[in-house]
N, C-alpha and C positions, 0 to 999 in steps of 0.2 A: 604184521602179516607175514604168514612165513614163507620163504623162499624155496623149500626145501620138499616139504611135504604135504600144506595144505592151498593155501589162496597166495596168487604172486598179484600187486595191486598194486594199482598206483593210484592218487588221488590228487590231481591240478585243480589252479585256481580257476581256470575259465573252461577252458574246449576239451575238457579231460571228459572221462569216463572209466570209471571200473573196470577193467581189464584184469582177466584172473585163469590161470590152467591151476589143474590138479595132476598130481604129480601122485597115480597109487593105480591098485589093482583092480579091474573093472570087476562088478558086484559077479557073483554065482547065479545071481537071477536078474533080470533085465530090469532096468532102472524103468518105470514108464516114459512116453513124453513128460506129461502135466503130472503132479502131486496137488492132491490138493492143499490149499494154506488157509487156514480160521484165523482171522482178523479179530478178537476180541475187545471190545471199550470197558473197562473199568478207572476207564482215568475221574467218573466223577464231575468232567465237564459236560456244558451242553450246547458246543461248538459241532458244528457239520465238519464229519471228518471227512478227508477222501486222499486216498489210495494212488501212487504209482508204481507200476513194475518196471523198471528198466534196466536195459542191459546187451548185451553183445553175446551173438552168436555167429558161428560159422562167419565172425567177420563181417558182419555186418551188426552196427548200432542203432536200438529200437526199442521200441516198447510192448509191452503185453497188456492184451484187455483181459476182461474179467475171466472169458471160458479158455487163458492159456497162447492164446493166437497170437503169433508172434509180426508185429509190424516194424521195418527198416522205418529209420525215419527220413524225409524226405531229400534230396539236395536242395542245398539254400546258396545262397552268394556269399560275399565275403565281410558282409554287412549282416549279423545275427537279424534272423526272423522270428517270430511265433512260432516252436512247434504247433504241431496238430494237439488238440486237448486230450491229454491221454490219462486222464484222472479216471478211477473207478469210484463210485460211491464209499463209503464208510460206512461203519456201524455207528449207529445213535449208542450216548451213554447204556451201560447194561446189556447190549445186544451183541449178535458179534452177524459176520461176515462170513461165505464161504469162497472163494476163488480161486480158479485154476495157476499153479505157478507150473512155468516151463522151464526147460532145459534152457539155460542163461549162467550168465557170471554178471554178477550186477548190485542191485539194490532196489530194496522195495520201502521206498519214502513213504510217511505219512503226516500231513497237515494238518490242524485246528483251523477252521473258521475262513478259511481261505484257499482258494487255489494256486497253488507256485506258479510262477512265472518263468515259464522254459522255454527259451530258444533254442534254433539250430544255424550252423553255419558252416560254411564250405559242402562238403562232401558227407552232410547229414551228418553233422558231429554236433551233442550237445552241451551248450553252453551250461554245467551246472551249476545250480546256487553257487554265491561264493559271499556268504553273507558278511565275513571279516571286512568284505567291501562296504565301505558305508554308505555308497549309491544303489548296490546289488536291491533291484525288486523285490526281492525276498526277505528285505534284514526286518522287517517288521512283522515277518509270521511266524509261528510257531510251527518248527515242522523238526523231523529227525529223520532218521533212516537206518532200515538194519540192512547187511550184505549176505551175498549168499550165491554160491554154483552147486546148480544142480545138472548133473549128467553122465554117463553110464557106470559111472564109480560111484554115484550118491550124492547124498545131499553135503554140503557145509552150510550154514548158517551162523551168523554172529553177531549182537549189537556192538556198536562202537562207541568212542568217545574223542576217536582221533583227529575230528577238525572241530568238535565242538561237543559239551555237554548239553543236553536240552530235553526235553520231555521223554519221562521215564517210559521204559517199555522191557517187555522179557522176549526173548525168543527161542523157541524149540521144536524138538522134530519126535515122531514116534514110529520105531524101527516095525520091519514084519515081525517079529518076535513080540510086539505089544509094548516093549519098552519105554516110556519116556525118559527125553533127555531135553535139558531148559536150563537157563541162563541168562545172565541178566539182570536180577531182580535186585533191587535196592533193599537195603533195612528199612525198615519203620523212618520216614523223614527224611530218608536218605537223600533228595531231592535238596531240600532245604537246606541239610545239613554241611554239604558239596556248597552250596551258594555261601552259605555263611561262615565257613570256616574260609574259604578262599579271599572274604571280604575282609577280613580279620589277619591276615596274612603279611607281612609288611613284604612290598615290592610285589603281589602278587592281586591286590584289591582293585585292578581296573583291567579285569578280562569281561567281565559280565556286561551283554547287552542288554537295555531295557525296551520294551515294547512304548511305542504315543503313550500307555496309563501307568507307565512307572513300573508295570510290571517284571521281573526277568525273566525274557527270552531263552536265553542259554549263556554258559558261558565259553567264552573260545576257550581252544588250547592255547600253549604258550609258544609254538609255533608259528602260530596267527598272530598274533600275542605280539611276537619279536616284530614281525613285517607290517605291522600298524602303529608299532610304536607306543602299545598299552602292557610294555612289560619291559625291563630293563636288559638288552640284548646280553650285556655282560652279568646275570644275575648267576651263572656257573662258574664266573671265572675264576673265583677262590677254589674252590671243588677241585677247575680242570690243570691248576696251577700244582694244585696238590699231587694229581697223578702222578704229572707230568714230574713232580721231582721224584716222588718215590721209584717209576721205574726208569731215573736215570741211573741208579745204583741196584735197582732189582730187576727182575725179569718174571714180566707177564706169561702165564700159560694160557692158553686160551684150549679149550678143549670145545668147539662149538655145536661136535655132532654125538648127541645120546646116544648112536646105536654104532661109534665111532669112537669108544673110549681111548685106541691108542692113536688118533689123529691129533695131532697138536701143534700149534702155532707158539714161537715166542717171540715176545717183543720188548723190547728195551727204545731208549728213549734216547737220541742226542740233539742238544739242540731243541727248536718245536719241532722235530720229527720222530714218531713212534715207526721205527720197522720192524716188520715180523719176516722170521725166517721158517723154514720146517725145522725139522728136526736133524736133518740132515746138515744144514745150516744155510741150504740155499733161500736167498729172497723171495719170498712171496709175493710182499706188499709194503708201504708205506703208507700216512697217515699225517697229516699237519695238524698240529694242536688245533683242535674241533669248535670253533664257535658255537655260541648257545644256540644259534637258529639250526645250525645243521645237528649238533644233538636232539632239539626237541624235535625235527622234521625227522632225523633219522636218514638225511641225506647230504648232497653237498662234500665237507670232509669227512660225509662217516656214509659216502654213498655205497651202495649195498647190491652189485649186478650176484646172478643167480650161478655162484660161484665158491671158489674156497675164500676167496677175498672177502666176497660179502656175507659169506659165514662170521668170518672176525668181526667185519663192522657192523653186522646186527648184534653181536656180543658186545660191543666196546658200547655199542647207543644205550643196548640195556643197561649196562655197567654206569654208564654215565647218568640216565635217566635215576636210576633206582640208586645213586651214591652207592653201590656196591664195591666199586674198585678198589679199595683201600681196603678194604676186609678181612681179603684173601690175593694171594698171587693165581689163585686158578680159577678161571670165568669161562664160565658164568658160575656164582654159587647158585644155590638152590633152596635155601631158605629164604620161603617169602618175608617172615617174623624178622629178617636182617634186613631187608629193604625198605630205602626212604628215610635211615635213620640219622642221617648224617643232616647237621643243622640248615647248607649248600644244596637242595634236593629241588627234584621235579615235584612239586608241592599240590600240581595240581594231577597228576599220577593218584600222588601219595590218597590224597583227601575222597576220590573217585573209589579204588577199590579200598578204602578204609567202609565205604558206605554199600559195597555189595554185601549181597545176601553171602553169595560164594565168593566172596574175596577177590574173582574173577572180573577184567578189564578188559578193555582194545584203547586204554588210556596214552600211548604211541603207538605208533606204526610198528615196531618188531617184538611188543609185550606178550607176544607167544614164547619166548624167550624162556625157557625152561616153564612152557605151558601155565602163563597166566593169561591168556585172552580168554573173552567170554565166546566162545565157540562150540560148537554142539554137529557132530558128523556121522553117519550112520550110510554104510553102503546099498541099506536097501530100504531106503525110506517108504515110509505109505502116507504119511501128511506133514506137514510144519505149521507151528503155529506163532504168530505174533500177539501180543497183549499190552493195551495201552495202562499203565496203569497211573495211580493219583499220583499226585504234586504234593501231597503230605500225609500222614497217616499210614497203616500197614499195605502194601500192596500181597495178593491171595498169587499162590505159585500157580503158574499151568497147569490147570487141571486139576487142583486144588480146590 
C-alpha cells in the first residue's frame, strides 16, 4: 500500500481496522456522498452470498447498509461482543447486486454460504477475521475482501492478496468520461493454478487451508505463514545473507520517488547494519539485517512510517520480496520480467501475479512499488464494481 500517494493502511491481527488518507487533489467536480457498486456472481456457485461494507469515517468505526448509511458501531467492553449483523444480501449465481457505497476508507468483504462472525470491543473497535488463527470463527468460511477510499478526491479501489489468497474476484470503477477501469482478474485456472504450484514448491506446500470437506479455503501469505509456524522463518536467509555481503563492498542507491529522480539515498552495509546517508552524506537511517517475517510483513526491521525513511524500507521490502537487489545497485528497478527470478524468492508473490490477467497484485503490503498492485483510481467516479468470479475455468472481464 502506498505511503505516499494513494492508501496509507494498516492490517492487525485482531482490533485493527483499515485505516487509510489520500494524499492528492480534490476532483474539479464534487465527488457525491454514495456511488453506487454492482456486486456481480459469476463465480459458478450456489452458495448464499452476502455483503459487508466497513470502515472508518470522520473517525469513527462502522458499517454501511445497503442505500450507503453510515452506522458507528456500538461501544462494547473489553471482552469482544457480537457486533450488530451488518450483512447485506448477495447476488444468487448469474445475478448481480446494486448498493450504495459511501465515503469510507475500508473494505468491502464478501462470503459464500455463511455469515462472518464479527465482534466489537472497547470503544467499538472491530475484532476482524484473523483466520491464520486456527480458533478464529471464520477459518472454515469462504470469504475475501477488496479495499477502497472514497472521498472528495475519488475513488481508489483494489483486490488484494496481502493476508491471504482465496476466492477470486475482479474489481473496478467507471470514470464521468464513460471510462472503464478493472483489475484483478486471473488467467483461465488461475485459481488452481496459485494452489498448485504453491503445493509443489519445496518449503512453501503448507500455507493452504482446507475447509471440514477437504476443500481449499485460501491460501495464507508467508507472513501468516512465518507466525503459525507453516513456513520456514529463515526461508530468505540465503537471499538476505547475499545482500548483505554484496553491499558491504558496494553501495545501494535507492532512488524511491518517481517524480523525484534526483532524491537519493545510499547505503552500504557493516556488520548486520545497512545505513543510508543522503547524498550529502548525512545519516538518514539504519536498518538490521531483516528477518523473513518482517520482509514478508513489510514491517518490524523494514518498518515503513510516512517518511523519507519509509520510502527506503518500502523499496528494500520490494527489493527483498521480488529478489531484485542483486540485479542492480539502483532500486527499485522497474522490470517486472526481472522479478522473482532468483532461486531464494517470495514464491508466493511470484506464483500470484504470474496468474493475473494484468500481471497486477497487492501480493505484499508495499507491491505498488513501481506500480504493481491491482488498483484502479479515478477522481470523479460515477459507480464501482466488484465481480465474483469461478474457482476454475475463463473468468469474463467487467463488462465484458
Amino acid at each position: 500500500m502506498s505511503l505516499t500517494r494513494k492508501i496509507i493502511g494498516t492490517v492487525a491481527a485482531l482490533t485493527a481496522t483499515l485505516s487509510a488518507a489520500v494524499v492528492a487533489t480534490p476532483s474539479a467536480t464534487a465527488v457525491p456522498d454514495t456511488i453506487p457498486l454492482t456486486i456481480t456472481n459469476d463465480s459458478g456457485r450456489g452458495d448464499q452470498v452476502f455483503i459487508y461494507v466497513l470502515g472508518e469515517t470522520g473517525g469513527q468505526l462502522g458499517y454501511s447498509d445497503a442505500q450507503g448509511t453510515f452506522h458507528a458501531w456500538p461501544d462494547a467492553g473489553s471482552v469482544p461482543e457480537p457486533a450488530p449483523d451488518a450483512s447485506i444480501a448477495g447476488p444468487a449465481n448469474g445475478q448481480d447486486v446494486t448498493i450504495q457505497l459511501p465515503k469510507l476508507s475500508g473494505r468491502v468483504y464478501f462470503s459464500y454460504g455463511s455469515k462472518l462472525d464479527l465482534k466489537i470491543v472497547n470503544d467499538g473497535r472491530l475484532v476482524q477475521p484473523a483466520v491464520q488463527n486456527p480458533s478464529d470463527p471464520n477459518r472454515n468460511i469462504l470469504f475475501n475482501w477488496t479495499e477502497y477510499t472514497l472521498n472528495d478526491s475519488g475513488l481508489w479501489i483494489n483486490s488484494t492478496q496481502v493476508d491471504f489468497f482465496s476466492a477470486p474476484y475482479q474489481t473496478g470503477l467507471r470514470s464521468s468520461s464513460g471510462e472503464l477501469k478493472r483489475t484483478g482478474m486471473l488467467k483461465p485456472d488461475g485459481w488452481g493454478n496459485v494452489v498448485s504450484a504453491l503445493s509443489q514448491q519445496d518449503g512453501w506446500d503448507g500455507l493452504a487451508q482446507a475447509g471440514p470437506d477437504g476443500s481449499v479455503l485460501r491460501v495464507l501469505s508467508p507472513g501468516h505463514g512465518v507466525g503459525t509456524g507453516q513456513i520456514d522463518a529463515n526461508i530468505l536467509s540465503d537471499y538476505v545473507d547475499r545482500v548483505w555481503s554484496k553491499y558491504s563492498s558496494e553501495t545501494l542507491t535507492v532512488v524511491p520517488y518517481g517524480d523525484q529522480p534526483d532524491k537519493k539515498f545510499l547505503g552500504t552495509v557493516s556488520g548486520d547494519t545497512m545505513t543510508f546517508t543522503d547524498t550529502s552524506g548525512a545519516v538518514v537511517t539504519t536498518f538490521p539485517k531483516p528477518s523473513g517475517e518482517s520482509i514478508f510483513g513489510c514491517a518490524g526491521d523494514l518498518a515503513a512510517p510516512n517518511n523519507d525513511i519509509g520510502a527506503i524500507a518500502r523499496t528494500l521490502c520490494a527489493g527483498f520480496n521480488r529478489s531484485s537487489l542483486l540485479d542492480s545497485t539502483t532500486q527499485p528497478t522497474q522490470d517486472p520480467a526481472g522479478f522473482y527470478q532468483d532461486p531464494v524468492t517470495n514464491y508466493y508473490a511470484k506464483y500470484i501475479h504470474q496468474q493475473m490477467a494484468d500481471g497486477k497484485a497487492y501480493a505484499f503490503a508495499f507491491d505498488d512499488v513501481v506500480a504493481q498492485e491491482s488498483l484502479v483510481h479515478d477522481g470523479d467516479p460515477t459507480e464501482a464494481f466488484i465481480q465474483l468470479d469461478p474457482f476454475a475455468g475463463a473468468a469474463t472481464p467487467i463488462g465484458g
